[in-house]
Steps between C-alpha positions, in 0.01 A plus 500: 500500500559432104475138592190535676344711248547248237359161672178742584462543111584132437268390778235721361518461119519100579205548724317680217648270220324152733177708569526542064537166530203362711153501344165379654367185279129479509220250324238269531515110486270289338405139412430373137165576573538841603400451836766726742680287762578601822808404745723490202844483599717763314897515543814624372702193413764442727398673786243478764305831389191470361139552569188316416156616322196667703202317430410728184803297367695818566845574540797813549831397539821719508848346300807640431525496106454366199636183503325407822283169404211482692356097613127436505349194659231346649343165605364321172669731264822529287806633636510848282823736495539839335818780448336816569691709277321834414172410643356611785154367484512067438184357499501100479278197390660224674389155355395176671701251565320188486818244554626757716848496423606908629324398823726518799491193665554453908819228519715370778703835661398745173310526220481374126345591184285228412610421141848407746349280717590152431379310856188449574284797663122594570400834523186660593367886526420609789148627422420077441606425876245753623193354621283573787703264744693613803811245416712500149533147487126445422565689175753229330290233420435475144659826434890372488617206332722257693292576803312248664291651744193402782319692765422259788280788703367840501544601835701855538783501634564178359336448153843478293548284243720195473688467175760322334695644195544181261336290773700273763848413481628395837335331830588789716373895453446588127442889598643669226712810548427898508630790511351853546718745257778282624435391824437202595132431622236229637266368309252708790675806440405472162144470515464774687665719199243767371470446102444846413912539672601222270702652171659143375359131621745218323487107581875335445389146408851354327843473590619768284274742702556326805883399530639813610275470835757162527382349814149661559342473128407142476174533573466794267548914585196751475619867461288780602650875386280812662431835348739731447449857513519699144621845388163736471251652690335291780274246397243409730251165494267428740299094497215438764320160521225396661423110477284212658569166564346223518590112492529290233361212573384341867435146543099435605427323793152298555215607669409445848291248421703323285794473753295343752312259291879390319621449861226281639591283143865507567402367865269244379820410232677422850270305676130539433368436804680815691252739561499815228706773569227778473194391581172603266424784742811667470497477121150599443547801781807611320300460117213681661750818609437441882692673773850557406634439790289168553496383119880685375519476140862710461604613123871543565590594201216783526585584900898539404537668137341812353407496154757757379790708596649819383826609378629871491760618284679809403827598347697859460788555294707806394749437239709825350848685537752685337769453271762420854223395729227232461238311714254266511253516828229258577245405768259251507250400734263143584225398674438154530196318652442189570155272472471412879175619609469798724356506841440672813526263782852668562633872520732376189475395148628107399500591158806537259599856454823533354626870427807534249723786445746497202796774454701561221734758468802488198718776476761579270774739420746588238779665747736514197487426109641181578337408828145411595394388867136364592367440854217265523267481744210250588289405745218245576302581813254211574221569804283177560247386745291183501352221650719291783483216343656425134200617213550189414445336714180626572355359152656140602218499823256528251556150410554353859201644688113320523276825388215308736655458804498847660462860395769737469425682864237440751350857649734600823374568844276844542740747561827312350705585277664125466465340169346147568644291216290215335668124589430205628713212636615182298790643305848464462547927599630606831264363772375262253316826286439501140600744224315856523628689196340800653646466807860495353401774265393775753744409804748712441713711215837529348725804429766487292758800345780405220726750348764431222713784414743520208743810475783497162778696441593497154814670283492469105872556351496611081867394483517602147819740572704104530320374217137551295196282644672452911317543736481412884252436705462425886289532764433402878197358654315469859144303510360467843157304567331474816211304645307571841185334595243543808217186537255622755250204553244401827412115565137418450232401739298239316163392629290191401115462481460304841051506502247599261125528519476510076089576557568790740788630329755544794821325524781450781900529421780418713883539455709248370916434423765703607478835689419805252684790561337828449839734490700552190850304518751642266800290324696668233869490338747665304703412193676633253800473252751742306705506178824667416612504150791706280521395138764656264492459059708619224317546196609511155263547146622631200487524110723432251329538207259179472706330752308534896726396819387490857666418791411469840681430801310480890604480822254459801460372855206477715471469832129328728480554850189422729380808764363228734794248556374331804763249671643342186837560439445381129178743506734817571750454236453715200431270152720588264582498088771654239495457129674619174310544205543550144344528185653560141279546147613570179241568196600562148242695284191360736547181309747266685476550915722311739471541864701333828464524823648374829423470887794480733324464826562390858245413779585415894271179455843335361808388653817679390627337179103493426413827586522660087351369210490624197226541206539536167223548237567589111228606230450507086265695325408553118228762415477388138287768428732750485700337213497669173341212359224521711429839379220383286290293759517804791129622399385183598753322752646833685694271743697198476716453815677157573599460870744200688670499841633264745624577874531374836333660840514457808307458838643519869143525669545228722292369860680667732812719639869332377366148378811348469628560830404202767208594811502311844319579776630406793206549729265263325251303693543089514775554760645270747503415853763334690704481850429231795192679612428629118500813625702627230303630144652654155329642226544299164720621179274501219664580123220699291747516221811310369790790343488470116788766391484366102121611490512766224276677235182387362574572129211532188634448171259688280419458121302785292454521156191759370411668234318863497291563160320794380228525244348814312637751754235374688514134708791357670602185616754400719555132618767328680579069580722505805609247693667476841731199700463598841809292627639455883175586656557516923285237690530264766626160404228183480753205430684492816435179647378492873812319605728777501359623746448802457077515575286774314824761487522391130814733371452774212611472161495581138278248384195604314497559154152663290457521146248783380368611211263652258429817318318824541327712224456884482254662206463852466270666176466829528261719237413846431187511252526859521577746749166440676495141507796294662522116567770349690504181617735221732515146549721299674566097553749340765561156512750343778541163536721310771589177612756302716834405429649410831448513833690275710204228484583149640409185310134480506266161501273694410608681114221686464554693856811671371532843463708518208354583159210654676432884513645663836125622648362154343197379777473116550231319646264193510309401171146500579309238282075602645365411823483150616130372374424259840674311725593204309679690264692675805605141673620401092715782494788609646574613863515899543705542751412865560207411729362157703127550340404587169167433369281538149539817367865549598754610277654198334894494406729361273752265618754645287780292690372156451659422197846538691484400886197247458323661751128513530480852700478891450721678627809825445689265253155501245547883458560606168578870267170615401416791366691855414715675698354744766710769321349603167655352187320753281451859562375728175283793478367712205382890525340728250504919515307669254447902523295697266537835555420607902435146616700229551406104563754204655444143556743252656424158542771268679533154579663163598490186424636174552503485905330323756400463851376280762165617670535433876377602829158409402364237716178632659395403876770268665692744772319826565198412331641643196247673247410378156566613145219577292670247214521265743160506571419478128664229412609232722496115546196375759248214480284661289741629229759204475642705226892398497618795341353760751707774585495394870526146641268341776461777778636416876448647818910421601823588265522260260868473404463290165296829318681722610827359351655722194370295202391586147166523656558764652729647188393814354595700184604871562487636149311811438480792323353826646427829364813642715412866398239745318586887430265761330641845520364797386759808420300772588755794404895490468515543874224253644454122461205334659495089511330221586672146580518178692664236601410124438180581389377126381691126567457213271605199602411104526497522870229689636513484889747793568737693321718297385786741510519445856611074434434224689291476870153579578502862377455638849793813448471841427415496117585724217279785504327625168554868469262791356723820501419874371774683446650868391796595405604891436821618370587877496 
């Protein structure tokens, strides 16, 4: 009893003596301008506790004692500790950081400060990557340097961008990797991330950054960290959108009129004594607007698109906890429409309506003072219907349908319900139809439902009892995505006009090609993937006095499966990789920083013996400015950081399952037949792959050396030359000789070697006049620059056809000298072998070949390099914030430069009458303007192979610049934010048919869309 009496004391004068001991910390937080900041992070060094401000800048916070220190940070601002001692109300001015150097930066498997990061990483807020788009990848461009970045079309659904960081290094993919708070991602999955979830966005560029990935880095690594929840009460923001669409930029067709008159010419051009094409009835009925149905004249482009769309968009997120629990909830919603144009000649709708719903839900727990586990939830819930046929597609009819030759319907029979489709007979469709982009617009619809889910379980070790600065981390991982899709489409009953009587107005039809079919058929499919990964680290950071080690050790293995495996063997086995990581840093005073780091990984695409390669990268860095001597010079240059590194990556993304294993099949066709009666047959053994087992890595060998320099507190610079050797590149062989034997089955190898390099640029100046006035401002400037070293390239006749030397995306094609000026000049030239007849006001070619085989022709061996690449060398953008007290103003403008494309696709008339482009009817060759620099040659009736070649005629530059964003907020209290934005608002460029963005072609795709958005945002 004694005993028990005294432990109840002990228990309750300790219990008193800790409750003596805790205190409640309260205060404010404030810039230099005195401006309070919200969603500062407060917490007790060395543990997890903390809290973060309200948005009066307010904080409470409950410690243990006095010699608690208490860490205050935020994005943009110094890294500020303090020992509470006998305060209990702290209130704190926390300075700006202009080179950024307390700023925790995002790195491969943890985090860094950034005065300790010595490789070569791009960072971005998240409130830059949040424009009024429905995918994340259209926010990069311009925004983050080393990213070179295009958006080929606006259609939702599929409207990502392409893009490149440091440009192209390799002939196969160059799709960098990601990961999603360490899980590995596609690049789809992360467009379809919700900015306002995003806490951290970093781009790993170098091998320093990049070598602990081993195997999967080489292309680069994009990490993407979520919100976490916070100690506090709940904080709630809510973000609605509401945004229209429209495109671009369309290419113009010609008039009516102008069609038919340009196709009697190109007739005449043929033969001029065929009769015209449209006689001068037709085209003075159609000028005159007679019947429709007797004299069509069909805008396509104004039958099949709508002038603008809409876009829906809202966002809900709860952020709070306590001092053991904390979460993070989020749900977001889109509404996507598409530009197809309405109708009601069916029961359903052809246009795009894509519906997205985006879950996040991060949880975590401290279940002990040493132990902290997270579960992480997220899903991605896409529900899409549309037109039949691909979008598209759709725009491509444009371009290959006569707007003269019949309308769009003709009326059905009384008391019908049958759609009787405009057509005629003549063409090259099914029953010998043309193209009715109406037709394949309305016939049918397409439903289609994708899910990805991605579930974590995470444990967080402090393993300070074994020694100070250990800790542990692991977690597991499930990602599931699946795909079903429903096409519900009926055939079409096309008519033709068979009799008219054009003074009494009435008209006969009759039915032409195949069948119609009035009843909806239905196709559909399913598919689907999943991803299982575990990943274990050991982390180690610690002081000793100005001396900073880090250590980092990973293990991790992932494992692919397909959900639909079908009847391949190879299909059903599960893909799968291991690696070992590691990463050690040492600082002393945050002068001198050395860093290494190492890939051990191993990838089934090997053979044993193969299998493992490892990657080693190592790192310098001198920040100069914080030597003693530089003391005197900080007021003016606040940053002076030197940075070096060298390393090796690796690639095992290779065509196909097991490369270097052999693949016969022994039921090919080209069999044999034998016996006395050859009666007897056998199916042929056909080898679609010769075994390779010392295929192995694809290995970059990466140079960086950069510099980051501060000025005034105020601007910052950071640039970096880098420089990769992409060495043992997998491709097919090209110098086997035909006498082996061995046909087109060429074997694989490690052949292909790239060379790429360049720089990229990042300045930052960021200003507070006073606390009313605030300018900020980035720029940024890529450059990436590749070329050839080897690629298994026989000895050519012809020098100048050799790939090597020559950018990886370089185009080629005939050198176009002006049309020919009359026939003479055509029989003194040489032969184009592309077609039999050629006449005046054809393009005329080079004969680059001459001065090697003698011969007097045109022909594949005259093509030569023109041009850029069709990847951008050049990517660089520039934005500008200013706020001045409740409003706010941002510009971006982004841009590329130094690619080019080939226009093609063109050609008007020929097969199925195809229609005309307005600059082709504004400037082309005919006997009346015998100009021989026209933008279009001599007009025919047929195809005319030798314009239509790729040629610098046809060449096009793709620079431009665009204004790729405006803002103007208005902050109408604490709680409320009202805004105003868009999205590639104005395009300047040399080429003026289309958007360039979208490259080379005719321009008939879905286009970028221009975006007007009005937004709110409310946080309580």
């Amino acid at each position: 009893m004694k005993k028990i009496l005294t432990f109840l004391l002990i228990l309750i004068f300790s219990t008193n003596y800790i409750q003596a001991q805790q205190k409640t910390i309260t205060g404010t937080v404030k810039d230099e301008t005195g401006e309070l900041l919200p969603e500062v992070t407060i917490v007790i060094k060395g543990e997890t506790k903390g809290t973060t401000t309200d948005f009066d800048g307010v904080y409470s916070l409950k410690v243990d004692g006095p010699n608690t220190v208490l860490v205050f940070t935020y994005l943009g601002y110094s890294l500020q500790e303090i020992k509470v001692g006998n305060q209990t109300k702290i209130n704190v001015i926390l300075k700006e950081a202009a080179d950024q150097l307390d700023e925790i930066v995002l790195v491969g498997f943890s985090k860094q400060k950034k005065v300790s990061v010595v490789g070569s990483v791009a960072t971005v807020k998240a409130k830059e990557l949040k424009l009024p788009t429905s995918n994340l990848t259209q926010s990069l461009a311009g925004r983050v340097s080393g990213i070179i970045s295009v958006q080929r079309s606006g259609e939702p659904g599929r409207d990502a961008a392409q893009f490149w960081i440091r440009g192209v290094a390799t002939f196969g993919s160059s799709n960098p990797l990601v990961f999603l708070d360490g899980i590995e991602i596609s690049l789809a999955d992360l467009g379809t991330i919700d900015p306002n979830n995003i806490e951290n966005f970093s781009v790993l560029k170098d091998a320093s950054a990049t070598a602990i990935y081993g195997a999967r880095g080489a292309n680069g690594v994009i990490l993407v960290e979520t919100k976490r929840g916070k100690a506090g009460p709940p904080k709630i923001s809510f973000t609605f959108e509401n945004s229209f669409l429209a495109p671009t930029q369309f290419p113009e067709f010609a008039d009516a009129g102008t069609f038919m008159n340009m196709y009697n010419e190109a007739r005449r051009n043929l033969n001029p004594f065929l009769p015209p094409k449209f006689s001068q009835d037709k085209i003075q009925g159609t000028l005159d607007g007679g019947n429709p149905y007797i004299y069509p004249n069909v805008d396509w482009m104004d039958e099949l698109f709508s002038d603008f769309a809409l876009r829906r968009y809202g966002n809900l997120n709860v952020r709070g906890g306590g001092e053991s629990v904390r979460y993070y909830m989020s749900a977001s919603f889109y509404n996507d429409t598409g530009i197809l144009k309405e109708n009601d000649v069916n029961n359903f709708d052809n246009n795009i309506n894509q519906k997205r719903y985006n879950f996040v839900n991060n949880i975590s727990a401290n279940v002990s003072p040493t132990t902290e586990l997270e579960l992480n939830l997220s899903a991605d819930l896409i529900d899409y219907t549309g037109p039949a046929v691909n979008a598209s597609g759709i725009f491509g009819n444009v371009i290959n349908s006569n707007p003269v030759r019949f309308p769009i319907t003709y009326p059905s029979e009384p008391g019908s319900t049958r759609i009787h489709f405009g057509n005629t007979t003549g063409g090259f469709g099914p029953g010998n139809t043309f193209p009715n982009p109406y037709a394949e617009l309305v016939k049918g619809y397409k439903e289609r439902f994708t899910s990805t889910v991605i579930t974590t379980f995470r444990v967080k070790e402090n393993l300070d009892w074994i020694t100070e600065g250990l800790s542990a981390n692991a977690f597991v991982s499930f990602k599931n995505w699946t795909s079903s899709e429903i096409n519900r489409s009926y055939s079409p009953f096309f008519f033709r006009l068979t009799d008219f009587d054009a003074a009494a107005n009435t008209f006969t039809t009759e039915q032409i090609g195949q069948s119609g079919r009035d009843a909806l058929g239905q196709s559909g499919g399913n598919n689907g993937d999943r991803q299982f990964m575990l990943q274990g680290s050991l982390n180690y950071a610690r002081e000793f006095g100005k001396h900073n080690v880090t250590g980092l050790m990973v293990y991790q293995q992932r494992q692919y499966n397909t959900n639909i495996v079908g009847g391949s063997v190879i299909g059903s086995l599960p893909s799968r990789n291991q690696s070992i990581s590691g990463r050690a840093t040492y600082s002393y005073d945050d002068r001198y920083l050395v860093e290494a780091n190492f890939g051990y990984n191993g990838s089934e695409n090997f053979a044993a013996g193969k299998r493992f390669g490892f990657f080693p990268s190592a790192a310098v860095g001198y920040v100069i400015s914080n030597e003693k001597f530089f003391e005197p010079l900080k007021n003016t240059v606040s940053l002076l950081k030197l940075r070096a590194s060298y390393g090796e990556t690796g690639n095992d993304r290779l065509p196909g399952r097991f490369p270097y294993t052999s693949e016969v099949n022994l039921n090919a066709g080209n069999g044999f037949t034998f016996g006395e009666n050859f009666n007897n047959s056998r199916n042929g053994i056909f080898i679609n792959r010769f075994e390779n087992r010392d295929i192995t890595w694809e290995v970059g060998k990466k140079y960086n050396i950069g510099f980051d320099l501060g000025l005034f507190n105020k601007l910052t610079l950071n640039v970096d030359f880098f420089k990769e050797n992409r060495e043992g590149i997998f491709l097919q062989r090209n110098t086997i000789p035909g006498t082996l034997g061995v046909g087109n089955t060429r074997p694989f190898a490690n052949l292909g070697e790239v060379e790429n390099r360049g720089f990229d640029v990042t300045l930052d100046f960021n200003h507070a006049v006073n606390q009313d006035f605030i300018i900020s401002s980035r720029g940024t400037f890529t450059f990436a620059q590749n070329k050839i070293v080897s690629i298994d390239e026989p000895d050519l006749r012809y020098s100048y056809l050799s790939r090597v030397g020559k950018p990886v995306n370089q185009l080629w094609g005939l050198q176009a000298e002006r049309l020919f000026i009359d026939q003479a000049e055509i029989n003194a030239s040489p032969n184009q072998t592309y077609t039999t007849a050629y006449y005046p006001g054809d393009i005329k070619y080079t004969n680059a070949s001459f001065d090697i085989d003698g011969q007097n022709q045109i022909d594949a061996n005259d093509r030569v390099p023109m041009g850029h690449p069709s990847v951008p060398e050049i990517t660089y953008g520039f934005g500008l914030n200013i706020r001045y007290k409740k409003f706010d103003v941002g510009l971006l403008f982004q841009g590329v430069a130094r690619v080019s494309f080939f226009m093609s696709n063109l050609q008007p008339f020929a097969q199925n009458e195809r229609n005309v482009l307005q600059a082709i009817a504004d400037d082309y060759w005919s006997e009346e303007n015998q100009n021989l620099n026209a933008f279009y040659p001599r007009l025919s009736e047929v195809e005319n192979q030798n314009n239509i070649q790729n040629s610098s005629w046809w060449l096009k530059d793709g620079s431009y610049v665009r204004l790729k964003n405006a803002e103007f907020g208005f902050q109408y209290n604490k709680q409320v934010r009202l805004y105003l934005n868009g999205v590639n608002l104005a395009t300047f460029s040399k080429f003026k048919l289309w958007d360039p963005e979208q490259g080379g072609g005719n321009g008939l795709g879905y286009p970028p869309q221009r975006t007007i958005n009005i937004g709110a945002q409310i946080n309580l």
